[in-house]
N, C-alpha and C positions, 0 to 999 in steps of 0.2 A: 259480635256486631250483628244487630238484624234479628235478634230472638225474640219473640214472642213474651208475652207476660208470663203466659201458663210455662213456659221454658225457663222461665228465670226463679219462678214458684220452685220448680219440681229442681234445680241447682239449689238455691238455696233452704230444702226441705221444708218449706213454709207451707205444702199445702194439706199437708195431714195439720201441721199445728190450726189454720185457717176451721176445718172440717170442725176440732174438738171445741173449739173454740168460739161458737155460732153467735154467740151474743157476748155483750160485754166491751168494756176497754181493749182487753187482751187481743179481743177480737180485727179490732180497730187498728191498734196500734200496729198488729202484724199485719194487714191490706193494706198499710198506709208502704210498709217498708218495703211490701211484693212490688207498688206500682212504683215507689221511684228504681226499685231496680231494675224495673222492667223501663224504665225511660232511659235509666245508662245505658241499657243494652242496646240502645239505638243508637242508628249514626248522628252526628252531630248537626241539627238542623241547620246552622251557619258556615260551614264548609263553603260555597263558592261565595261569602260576602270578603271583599276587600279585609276585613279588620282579621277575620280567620286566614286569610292567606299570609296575610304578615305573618302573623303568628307561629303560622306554619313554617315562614321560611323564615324565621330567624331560631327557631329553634332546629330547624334542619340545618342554618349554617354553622350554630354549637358544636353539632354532632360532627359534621363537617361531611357532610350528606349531600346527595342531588336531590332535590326535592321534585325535579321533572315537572314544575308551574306553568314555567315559561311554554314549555314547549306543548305542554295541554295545553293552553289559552291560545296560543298561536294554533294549533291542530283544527280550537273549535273554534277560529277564526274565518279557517278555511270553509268549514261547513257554509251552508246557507242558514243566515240568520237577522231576525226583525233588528230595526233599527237601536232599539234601546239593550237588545244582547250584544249586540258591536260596540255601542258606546261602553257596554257594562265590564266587557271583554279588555277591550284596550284600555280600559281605565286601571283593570286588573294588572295589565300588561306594565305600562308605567310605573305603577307600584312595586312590581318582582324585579324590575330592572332595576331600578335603585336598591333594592335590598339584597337583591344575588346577584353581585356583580361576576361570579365565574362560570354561573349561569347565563349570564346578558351574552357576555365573551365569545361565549359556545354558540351565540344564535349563526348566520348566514347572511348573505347579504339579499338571499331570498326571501329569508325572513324579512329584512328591512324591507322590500319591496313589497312584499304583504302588506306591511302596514302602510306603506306609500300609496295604494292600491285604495285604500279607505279617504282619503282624499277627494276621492270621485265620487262620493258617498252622496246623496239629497238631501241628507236631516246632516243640518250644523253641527249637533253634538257629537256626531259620530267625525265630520271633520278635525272638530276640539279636541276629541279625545286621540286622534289619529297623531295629528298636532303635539298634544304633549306625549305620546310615545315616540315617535320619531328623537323630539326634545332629548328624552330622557337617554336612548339610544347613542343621542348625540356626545356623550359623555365617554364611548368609547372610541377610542381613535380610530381603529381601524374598520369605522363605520362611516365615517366625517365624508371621506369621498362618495359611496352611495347615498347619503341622503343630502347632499349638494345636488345630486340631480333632480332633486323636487323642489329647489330652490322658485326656478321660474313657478311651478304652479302655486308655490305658496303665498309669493308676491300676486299672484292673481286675482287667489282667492282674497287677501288684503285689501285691494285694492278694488273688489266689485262687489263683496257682503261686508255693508255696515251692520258690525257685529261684533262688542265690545269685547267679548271674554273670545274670539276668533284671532279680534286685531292681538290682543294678547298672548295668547298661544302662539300665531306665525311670529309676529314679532321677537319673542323670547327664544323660539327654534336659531332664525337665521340670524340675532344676537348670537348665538355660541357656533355658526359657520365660521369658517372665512368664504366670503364669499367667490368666487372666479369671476375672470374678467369678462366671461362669454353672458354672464347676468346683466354686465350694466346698461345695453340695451333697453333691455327690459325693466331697470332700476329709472332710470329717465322717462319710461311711459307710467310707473307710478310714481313721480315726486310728487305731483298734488296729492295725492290720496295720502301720502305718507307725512306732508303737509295740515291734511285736514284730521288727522287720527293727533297729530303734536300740539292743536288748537282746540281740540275733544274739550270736555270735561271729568274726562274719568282717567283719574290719574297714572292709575297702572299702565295703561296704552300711551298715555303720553309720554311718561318716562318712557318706554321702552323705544318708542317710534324715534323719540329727541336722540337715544343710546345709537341705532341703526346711522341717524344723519352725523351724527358728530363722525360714527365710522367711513361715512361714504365723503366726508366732508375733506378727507385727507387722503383721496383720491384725484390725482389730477383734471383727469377728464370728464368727472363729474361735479367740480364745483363751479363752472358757469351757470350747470341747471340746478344746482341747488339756491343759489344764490337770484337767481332768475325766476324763481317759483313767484308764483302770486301768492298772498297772505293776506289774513283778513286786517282791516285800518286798525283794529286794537289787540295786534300782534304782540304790543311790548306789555301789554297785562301779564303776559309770561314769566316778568319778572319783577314783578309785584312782591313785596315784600309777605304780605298774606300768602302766597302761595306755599304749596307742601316745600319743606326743606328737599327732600328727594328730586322731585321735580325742578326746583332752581338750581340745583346743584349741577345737573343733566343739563339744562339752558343756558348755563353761565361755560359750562366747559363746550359746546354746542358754536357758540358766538367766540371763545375764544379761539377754537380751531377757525373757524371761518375770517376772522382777523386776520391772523397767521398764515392763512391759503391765501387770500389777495393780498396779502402783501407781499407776499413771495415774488422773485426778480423775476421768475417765467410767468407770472399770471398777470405784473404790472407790467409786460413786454408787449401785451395784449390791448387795445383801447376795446372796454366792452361795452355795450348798450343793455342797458336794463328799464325792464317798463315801471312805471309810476307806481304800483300795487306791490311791487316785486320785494323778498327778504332782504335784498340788498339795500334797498333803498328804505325801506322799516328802521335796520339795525345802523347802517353806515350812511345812507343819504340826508343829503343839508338839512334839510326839516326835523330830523332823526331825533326822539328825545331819551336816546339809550342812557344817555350820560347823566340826566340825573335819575335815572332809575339804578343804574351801578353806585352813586355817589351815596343813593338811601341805604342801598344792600351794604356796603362797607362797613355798615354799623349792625348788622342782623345778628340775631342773637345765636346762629349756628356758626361759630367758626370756620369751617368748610367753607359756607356760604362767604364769609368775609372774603376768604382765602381767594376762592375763585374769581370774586368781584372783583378784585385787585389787581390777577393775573389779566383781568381782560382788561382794565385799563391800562395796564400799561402794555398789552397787543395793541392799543388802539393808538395810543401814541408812540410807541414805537417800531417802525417796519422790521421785520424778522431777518434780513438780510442786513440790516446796518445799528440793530439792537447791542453790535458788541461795539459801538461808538456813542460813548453818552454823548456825547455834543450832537447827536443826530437824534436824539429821542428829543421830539418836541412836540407841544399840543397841536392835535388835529382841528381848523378853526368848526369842524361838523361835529365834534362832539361836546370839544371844551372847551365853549367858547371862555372869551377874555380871560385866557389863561390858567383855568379853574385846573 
């Protein structure tokens, strides 16, 4: 590794034949063969890209080898380094974890706070990238409780940088938490933000944010302010039969928990006030025209999508505490009207 031309000449005794040789093909043909030897002798120009690291570690997991990736990249993490070697680093990082998992295993929870650490970071991409190492991180169990504790800054950062491939990255992190009860606090000062990222246009963020609400939806003390959120007047475009399959599928299971949560006996024990604007009154309020947007979906050509459509109307008509009395399942006059 690292030899010289002239070093790779006098190995492969090519430079007396080069000498006899001064003109000619022969001549040629044997300069041509000195210089790519002299190229193999060098180290491998793609060594720190992403595509050579795989490579690396999957043929080092063959072997069944420490390839010691992880823990360079974390080392020159540490270092001081411009923004795009951080993003470049952690992107590295993500990668080596999903592919050496008995490597990942081996990190520390110092290590996880390293990359927590980047969070704090100016430039977005290096949050992104921070973002999806944590993610990936997250995939080991006995990590799950260290990077819950960046739960609150991640909801932060959500919630203050619109910033599409951001909202994605936190979103999909604290998707694979469970989140603690000491967040919801903090989950109630971003429902609009997590509101307005479910109204986006970019559908990866939407799914993800609608995935988040459906989960906080089945949390008791958090679905007054869910339900309570303001939304924009063409809310129910959400469930547009045009819309991505993925995304209605996410909206429809969304709206069925939120059925299910008010009708439940402790949440109708409660007389609540909801303002004019609010999801509540979009999806369940008199004016509401959920119902024939579920009665179109019924017939959508993704299955799933039918499936779901179906389960929410009959949450809507029948309350989840008196659902094992058919005589008590009967039409809501807010959704279906004249008995439809």
């Amino acid at each position: 590794m690292g030899k010289t031309i002239p070093r790779c000449l006098q190995q492969l005794d090519l430079r007396k034949s080069v000498v006899g040789l001064a003109t000619g093909a022969g001549a040629i043909y044997l300069l041509y063969k000195a210089i790519r030897a002299g190229i193999k002798c060098q180290p491998p120009l793609c060594s720190n890209s992403p595509i050579c690291i795989a490579r690396l570690a999957i043929e080092r997991e063959r072997q069944g080898r420490d390839s010691g990736e992880i823990r360079r990249l974390l080392n020159s993490l540490e270092c001081k380094q411009d923004e795009y070697a951080k993003s470049m680093i952690l992107h590295s990082i993500t990668r080596c974890v999903y592919l050496l998992e008995a490597e990942a295993s081996a990190c520390t929870t110092d290590d996880i706070s390293l990359v927590g650490e980047m969070l704090d970071d100016k430039d977005n991409s290096v949050k992104i990238q921070a973002l999806n190492a944590l993610k990936a991180f997250s995939g080991i169990r006995k990590f799950r409780l260290k990077i819950q504790e960046h739960s609150i800054k991640v909801l932060e950062l959500i919630s203050t940088i619109w910033d599409t491939e951001l909202h994605v990255a936190g979103l999909r992190l604290l998707n694979n938490l469970p989140l603690p009860d000491y967040v919801h606090p903090q989950l109630r000062r971003v429902m609009p933000a997590l509101m307005e990222i479910m109204q986006s246009d970019y559908v990866l963020a939407q799914v993800q944010a609608v995935r988040l609400l459906s989960y906080l939806a089945q949390k008791n003390d958090l679905l007054y302010d869910i339900l309570n959120c303001q939304v924009h007047s063409n809310f129910l475009n959400l469930f547009q039969s045009s819309q991505p399959g993925s995304l209605l599928l996410e909206v429809l299971v969304f709206a069925e928990r939120l059925s299910e949560g008010r009708n439940s006996g402790h949440y109708r024990a409660v007389k609540w006030h909801y303002n004019e604007q609010s999801l509540h009154e979009a999806l369940f309020g008199d004016e509401s025209r959920l119902a024939d947007r579920l009665l179109s979906l019924v017939i959508h050509p993704e299955e799933e999508v039918q499936i779901q459509a179906c389960k929410v109307i009959v949450s809507l008509q029948c309350p989840q505490d008196l659902g094992s009395r058919p005589s008590a399942c009967r039409p809501s006059h807010s959704y279906f009207k004249n008995g439809e």
